[in-house]
C-alpha positions as MATLAB code, in Angstrom:
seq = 'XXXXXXXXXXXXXXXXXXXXXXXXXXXXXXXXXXXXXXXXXXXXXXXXXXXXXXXXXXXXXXXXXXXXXXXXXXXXXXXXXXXXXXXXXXXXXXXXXXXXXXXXXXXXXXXXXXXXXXXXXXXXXXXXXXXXXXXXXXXXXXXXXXXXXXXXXXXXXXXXXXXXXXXXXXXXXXXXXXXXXXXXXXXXXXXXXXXXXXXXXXXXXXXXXXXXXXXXXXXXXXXXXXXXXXXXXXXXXXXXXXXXXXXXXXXXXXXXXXXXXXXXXXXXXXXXXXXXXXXXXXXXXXXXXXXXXXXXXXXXXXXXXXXXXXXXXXXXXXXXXXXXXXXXXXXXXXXXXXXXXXXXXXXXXXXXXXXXXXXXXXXXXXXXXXXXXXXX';
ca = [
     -30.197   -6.552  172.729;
     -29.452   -3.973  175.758;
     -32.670   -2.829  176.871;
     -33.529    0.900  176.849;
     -33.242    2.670  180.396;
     -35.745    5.268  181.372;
     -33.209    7.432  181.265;
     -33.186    7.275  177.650;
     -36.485    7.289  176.971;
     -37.328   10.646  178.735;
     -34.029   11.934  176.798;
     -36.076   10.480  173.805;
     -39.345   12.924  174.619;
     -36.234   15.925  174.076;
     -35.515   15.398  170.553;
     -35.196   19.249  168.998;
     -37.664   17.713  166.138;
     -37.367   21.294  164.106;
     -33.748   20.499  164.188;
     -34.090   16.253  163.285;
     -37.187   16.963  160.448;
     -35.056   20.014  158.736;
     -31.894   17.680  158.609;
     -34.243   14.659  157.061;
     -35.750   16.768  154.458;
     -32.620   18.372  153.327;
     -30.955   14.352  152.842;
     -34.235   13.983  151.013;
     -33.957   16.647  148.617;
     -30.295   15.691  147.676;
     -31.623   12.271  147.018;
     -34.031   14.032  144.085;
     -31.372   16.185  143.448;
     -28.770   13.683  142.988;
     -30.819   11.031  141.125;
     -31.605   14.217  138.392;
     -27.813   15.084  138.187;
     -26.615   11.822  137.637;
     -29.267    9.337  135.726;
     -27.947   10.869  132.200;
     -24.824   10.433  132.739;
     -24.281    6.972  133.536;
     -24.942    3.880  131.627;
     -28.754    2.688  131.910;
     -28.344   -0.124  133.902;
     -26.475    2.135  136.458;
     -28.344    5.080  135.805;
     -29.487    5.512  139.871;
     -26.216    3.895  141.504;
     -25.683    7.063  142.823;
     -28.705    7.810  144.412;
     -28.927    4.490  145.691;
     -25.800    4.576  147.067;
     -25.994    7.704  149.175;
     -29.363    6.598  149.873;
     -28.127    3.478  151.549;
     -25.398    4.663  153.593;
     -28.116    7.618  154.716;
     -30.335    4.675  156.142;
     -26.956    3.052  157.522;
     -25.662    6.213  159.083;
     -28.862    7.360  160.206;
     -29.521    4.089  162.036;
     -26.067    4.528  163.527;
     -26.636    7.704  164.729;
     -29.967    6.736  166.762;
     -28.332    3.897  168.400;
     -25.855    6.314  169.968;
     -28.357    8.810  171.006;
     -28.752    6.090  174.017;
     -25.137    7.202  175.408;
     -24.298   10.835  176.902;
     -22.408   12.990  174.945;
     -19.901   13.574  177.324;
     -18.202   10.287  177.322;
     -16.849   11.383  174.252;
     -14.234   14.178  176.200;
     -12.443   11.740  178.003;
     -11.524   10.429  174.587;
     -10.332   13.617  173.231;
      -6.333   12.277  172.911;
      -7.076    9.439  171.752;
      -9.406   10.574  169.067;
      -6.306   13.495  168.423;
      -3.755   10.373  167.703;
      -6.048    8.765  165.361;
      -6.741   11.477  163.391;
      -3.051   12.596  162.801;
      -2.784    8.330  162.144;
      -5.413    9.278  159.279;
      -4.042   11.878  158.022;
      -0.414   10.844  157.692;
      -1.814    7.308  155.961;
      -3.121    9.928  153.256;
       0.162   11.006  152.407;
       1.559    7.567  152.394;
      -1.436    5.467  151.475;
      -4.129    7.355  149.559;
      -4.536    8.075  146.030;
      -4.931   10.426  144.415;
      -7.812   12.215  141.998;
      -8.332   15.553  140.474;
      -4.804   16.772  141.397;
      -5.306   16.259  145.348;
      -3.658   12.918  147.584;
      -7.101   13.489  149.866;
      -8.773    9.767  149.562;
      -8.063    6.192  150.972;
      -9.328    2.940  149.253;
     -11.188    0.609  151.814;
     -12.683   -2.438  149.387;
     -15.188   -0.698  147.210;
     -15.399    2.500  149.336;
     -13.053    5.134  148.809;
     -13.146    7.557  152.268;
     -11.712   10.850  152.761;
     -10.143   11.090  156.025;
     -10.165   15.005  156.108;
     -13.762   15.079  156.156;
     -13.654   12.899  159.378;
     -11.194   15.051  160.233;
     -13.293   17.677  161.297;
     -15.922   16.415  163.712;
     -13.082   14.511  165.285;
     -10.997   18.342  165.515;
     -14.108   19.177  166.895;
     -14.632   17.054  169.804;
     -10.897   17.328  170.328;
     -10.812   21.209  170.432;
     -13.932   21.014  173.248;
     -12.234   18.608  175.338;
      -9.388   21.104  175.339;
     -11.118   24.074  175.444;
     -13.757   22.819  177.993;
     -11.748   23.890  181.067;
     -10.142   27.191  179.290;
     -14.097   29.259  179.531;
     -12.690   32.900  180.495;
      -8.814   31.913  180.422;
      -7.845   33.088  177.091;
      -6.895   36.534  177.877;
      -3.804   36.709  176.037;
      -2.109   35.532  172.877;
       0.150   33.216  175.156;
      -3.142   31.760  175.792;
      -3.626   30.935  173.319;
      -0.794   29.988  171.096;
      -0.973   26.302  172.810;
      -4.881   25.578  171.065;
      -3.448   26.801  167.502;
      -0.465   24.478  167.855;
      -3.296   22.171  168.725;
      -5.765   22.341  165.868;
      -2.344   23.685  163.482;
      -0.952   20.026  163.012;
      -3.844   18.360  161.504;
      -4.314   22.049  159.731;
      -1.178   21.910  158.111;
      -1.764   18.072  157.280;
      -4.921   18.615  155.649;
      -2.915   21.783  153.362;
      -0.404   19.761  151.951;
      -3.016   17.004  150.750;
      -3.623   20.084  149.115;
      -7.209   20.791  150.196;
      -7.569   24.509  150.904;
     -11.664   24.134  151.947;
     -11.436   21.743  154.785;
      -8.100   23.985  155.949;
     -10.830   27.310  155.801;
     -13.138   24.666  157.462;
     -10.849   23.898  160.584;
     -10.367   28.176  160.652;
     -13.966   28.546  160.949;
     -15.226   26.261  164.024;
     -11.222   27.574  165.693;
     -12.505   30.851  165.813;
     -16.362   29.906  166.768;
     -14.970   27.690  169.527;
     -12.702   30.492  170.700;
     -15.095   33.108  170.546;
     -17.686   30.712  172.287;
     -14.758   30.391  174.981;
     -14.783   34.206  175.835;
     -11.482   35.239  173.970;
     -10.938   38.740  174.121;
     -11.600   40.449  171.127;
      -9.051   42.601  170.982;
      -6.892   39.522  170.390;
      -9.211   38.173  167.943;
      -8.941   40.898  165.763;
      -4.893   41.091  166.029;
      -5.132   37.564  164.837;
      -7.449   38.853  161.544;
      -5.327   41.710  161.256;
      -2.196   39.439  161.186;
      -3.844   37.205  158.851;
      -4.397   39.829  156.276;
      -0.640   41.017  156.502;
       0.676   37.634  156.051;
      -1.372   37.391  152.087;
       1.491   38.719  150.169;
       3.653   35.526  151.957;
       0.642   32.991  151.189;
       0.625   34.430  147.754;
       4.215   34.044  146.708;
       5.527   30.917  149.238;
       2.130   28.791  150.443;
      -0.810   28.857  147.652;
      -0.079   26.780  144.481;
      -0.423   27.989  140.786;
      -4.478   26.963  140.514;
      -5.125   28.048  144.076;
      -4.182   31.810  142.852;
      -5.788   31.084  139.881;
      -9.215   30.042  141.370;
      -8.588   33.515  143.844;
      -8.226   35.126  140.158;
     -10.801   33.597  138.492;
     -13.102   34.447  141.887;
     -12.388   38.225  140.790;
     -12.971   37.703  136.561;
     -14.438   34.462  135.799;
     -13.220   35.491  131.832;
      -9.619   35.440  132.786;
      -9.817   31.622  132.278;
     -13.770   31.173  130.796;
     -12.503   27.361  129.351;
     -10.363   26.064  132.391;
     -10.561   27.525  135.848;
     -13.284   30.110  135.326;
     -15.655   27.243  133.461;
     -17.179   25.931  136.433;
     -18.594   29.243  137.698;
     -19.506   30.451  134.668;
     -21.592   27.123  133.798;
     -23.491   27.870  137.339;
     -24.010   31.347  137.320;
     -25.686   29.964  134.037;
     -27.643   26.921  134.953;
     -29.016   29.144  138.250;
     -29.654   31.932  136.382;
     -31.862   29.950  133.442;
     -34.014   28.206  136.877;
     -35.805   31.571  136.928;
     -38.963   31.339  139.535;
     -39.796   28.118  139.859;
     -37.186   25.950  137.403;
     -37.111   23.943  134.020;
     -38.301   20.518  136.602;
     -36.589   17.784  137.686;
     -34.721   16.312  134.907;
     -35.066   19.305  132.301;
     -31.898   21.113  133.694;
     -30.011   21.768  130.166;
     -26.981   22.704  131.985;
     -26.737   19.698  133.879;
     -28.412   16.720  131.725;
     -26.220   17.795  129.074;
     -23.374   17.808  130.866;
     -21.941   21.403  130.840;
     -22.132   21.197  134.473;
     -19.042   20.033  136.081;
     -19.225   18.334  139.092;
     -23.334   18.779  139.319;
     -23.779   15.876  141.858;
     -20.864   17.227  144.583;
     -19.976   21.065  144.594;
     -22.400   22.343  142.407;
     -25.264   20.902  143.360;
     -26.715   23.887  144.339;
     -26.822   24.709  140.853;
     -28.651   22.230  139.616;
     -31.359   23.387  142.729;
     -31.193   26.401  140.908;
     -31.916   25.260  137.585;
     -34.751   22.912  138.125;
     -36.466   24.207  140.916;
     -35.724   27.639  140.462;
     -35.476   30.531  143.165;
     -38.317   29.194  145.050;
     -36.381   25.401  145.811;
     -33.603   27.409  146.350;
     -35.093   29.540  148.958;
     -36.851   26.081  150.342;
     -32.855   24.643  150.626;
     -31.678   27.790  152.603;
     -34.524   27.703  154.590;
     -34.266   24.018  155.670;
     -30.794   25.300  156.522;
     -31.236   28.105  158.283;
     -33.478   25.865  160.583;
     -30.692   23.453  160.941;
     -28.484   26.815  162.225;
     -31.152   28.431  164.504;
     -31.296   25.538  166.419;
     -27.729   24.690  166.221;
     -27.205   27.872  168.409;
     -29.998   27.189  170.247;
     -28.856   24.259  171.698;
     -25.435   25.717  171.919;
     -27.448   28.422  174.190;
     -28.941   26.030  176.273;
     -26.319   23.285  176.252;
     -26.077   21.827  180.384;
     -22.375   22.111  179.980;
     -19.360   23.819  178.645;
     -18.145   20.989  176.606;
     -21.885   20.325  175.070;
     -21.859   24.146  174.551;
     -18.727   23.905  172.611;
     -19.501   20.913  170.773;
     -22.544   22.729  169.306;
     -20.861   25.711  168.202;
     -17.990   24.492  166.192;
     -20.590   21.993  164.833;
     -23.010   24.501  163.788;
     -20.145   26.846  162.474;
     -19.095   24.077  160.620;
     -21.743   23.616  159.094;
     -22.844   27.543  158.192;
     -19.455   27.970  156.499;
     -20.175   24.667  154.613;
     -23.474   26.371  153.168;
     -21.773   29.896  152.908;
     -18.949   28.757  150.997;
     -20.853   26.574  149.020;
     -23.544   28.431  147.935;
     -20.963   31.636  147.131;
     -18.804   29.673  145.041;
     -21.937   28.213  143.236;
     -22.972   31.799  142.411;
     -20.092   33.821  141.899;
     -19.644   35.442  145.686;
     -17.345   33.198  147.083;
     -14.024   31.733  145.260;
     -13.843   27.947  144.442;
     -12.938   25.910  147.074;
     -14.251   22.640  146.806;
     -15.960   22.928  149.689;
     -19.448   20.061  149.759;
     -22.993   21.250  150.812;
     -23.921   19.616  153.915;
     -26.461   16.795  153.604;
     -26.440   17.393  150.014;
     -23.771   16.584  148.205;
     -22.968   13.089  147.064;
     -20.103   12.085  148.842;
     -19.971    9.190  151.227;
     -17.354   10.574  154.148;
     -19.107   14.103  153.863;
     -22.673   12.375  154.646;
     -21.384   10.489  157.821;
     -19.625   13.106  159.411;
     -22.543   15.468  158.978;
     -25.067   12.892  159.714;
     -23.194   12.108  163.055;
     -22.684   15.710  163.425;
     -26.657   16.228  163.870;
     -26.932   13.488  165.491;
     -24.395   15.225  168.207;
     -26.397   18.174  168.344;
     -29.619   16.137  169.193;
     -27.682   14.565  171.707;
     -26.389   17.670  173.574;
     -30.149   18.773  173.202;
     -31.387   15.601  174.808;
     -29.195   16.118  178.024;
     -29.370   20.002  178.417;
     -31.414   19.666  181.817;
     -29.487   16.983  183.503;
     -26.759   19.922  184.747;
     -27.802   23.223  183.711;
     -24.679   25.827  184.546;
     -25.727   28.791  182.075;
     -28.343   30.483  181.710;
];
């Protein structure tokens, strides 16, 4: 066993605990969450595999995570190409290699573990996009500028469209335009690029977005357009959050979801089971832990001893706040479906390592802030 330097145990002392006790509580109330969602619906002698699944590879990934907390963040940008090839390696096995499930090729079949490479896809995309961006801090002062980054981050975009899965794609928009901002773009090309993008909807209608994409965007607008197919899942949540009132029916007592007219209550719509059985006050308790996890995201992004910590932070947290944005919308009615997980929360075994090691990145940057401090 290496030995710890001293080193590491004064970057140890630095933990942002707010930031590491938030993140443990929130894995903690998914477990409750999940186990409720789930025991009725499987046979008895499996009735808590789930739970005790995402339990386990919480413990695993957690104990991953704090073994790497002993090695600097920043060896990670001199990996940035290499971590670029692997992904697009990932991503094209998908389309060769992966099956598929609920009318998406997104998931690849390792023994009894079935991974989905686009949610790895992400962090990695992050990491890559601050190596690039790292030496670019006050550079991108023109759209020339920056047409070379969207090729960048566009490849593994485009990849992750075709699987088709139209959330991640928003996802990889989100931290791009976090990381950009965070890199002093000019705003005046920023808002060309918005501007462009809502010109261009008329050609994403009719050549890019498939027949249940436009439905979902439809379905977004009148639920009733489709109340049995398309519109079912957000009527059934708007329901089962709705019926939680104050404080909820209690674990277990969710109608909605123990009797199963909950699609989906363990993954995307487990905020509506929150809803239901804990009512608006666990609800409010959920966002909160959240909006912990966010504050000191950006924090650390504030304080962050380097450009490349600083922009590791910020497309991490933005990542994350458009998880919980989306998420939560789509849940109640504000936000079209996407498919988009809730960080920590959902059950989903790629989705809790990559956001697992994505906290675990933060509380590294955090831990190193005051070796080279260049902003203020």
């Amino acid at each position: 066993m290496p030995r710890v330097s001293s080193d590491t145990k004064r970057f140890l002392k630095r933990i942002d605990f707010p930031l590491l006790i938030a993140s443990l509580a929130i894995i903690l109330y998914s477990l409750i969450i999940i186990s409720s969602a789930t025991h009725i619906n499987t046979p008895s002698e499996d009735r808590f595999w789930y739970v005790q699944r995402q339990g386990l590879f919480a413990l695993v990934n957690i104990g991953i995570a704090a073994f790497f907390l002993n090695f600097d963040y920043r060896g990670l940008q001199q990996y940035g190409k290499k971590f670029y090839i692997f992904n697009l390696v990932m991503l094209l096995a998908v389309m060769f290699f992966g099956h598929a499930a609920l009318g998406a090729q997104r998931w690849i079949q390792l023994g009894p573990i079935s991974i989905q490479p686009s949610e790895f896809s992400k962090l990695i995309m992050i990491i890559c996009m601050a190596a690039v961006l790292e030496s670019k801090f006050g550079l991108l002062n023109s759209l020339r500028d920056l047409i070379p980054v969207a090729i960048y981050i566009g490849v593994p975009f485009i990849l992750v469209l075709k699987q088709p899965d139209l959330g991640t794609s928003l996802v990889f928009m989100a931290f791009f335009f976090g990381m950009v901002i965070a890199c002093g773009i000019r705003w005046k090309i920023l808002f060309g690029i918005m501007l462009t993008g809502l010109a261009s909807f008329p050609v994403l209608w009719n050549f890019v977005l498939k027949d249940y994409q436009k439905m979902r965007l439809k379905v977004f607008l009148d639920p009733n357009v489709d109340p049995l197919g398309s519109g079912y899942h957000i009527i059934q949540s708007k329901i089962a959050i709705g019926s939680g009132t104050l404080f909820g029916k209690g674990i277990f007592e969710g109608t909605q979801s123990q009797l199963n007219f909950l699609p989906e209550n363990h993954t995307d719509f487990i905020f509506a089971v929150v809803g239901e059985e804990f009512g608006f006050v666990g609800a409010v308790i959920l966002l909160l832990l959240y909006l912990i996890v966010f504050w000191r995201g950006m924090k650390i992004a504030r304080e962050a001893g380097d450009m490349f910590g600083r922009l590791l932070a910020v497309g991490i947290t933005t990542m994350l706040a458009f998880h919980v944005l989306v998420n939560v919308g789509m849940t109640t009615g504000i936000m079209p479906v996407t498919g988009i997980p809730l960080p920590l929360m959902s059950y989903g075994v790629s989705a809790l390592t990559t956001n697992i090691f994505a906290i675990a990145i933060l509380l590294n940057v955090n831990m190193r802030k005051q070796k080279l401090v260049l902003f203020s």
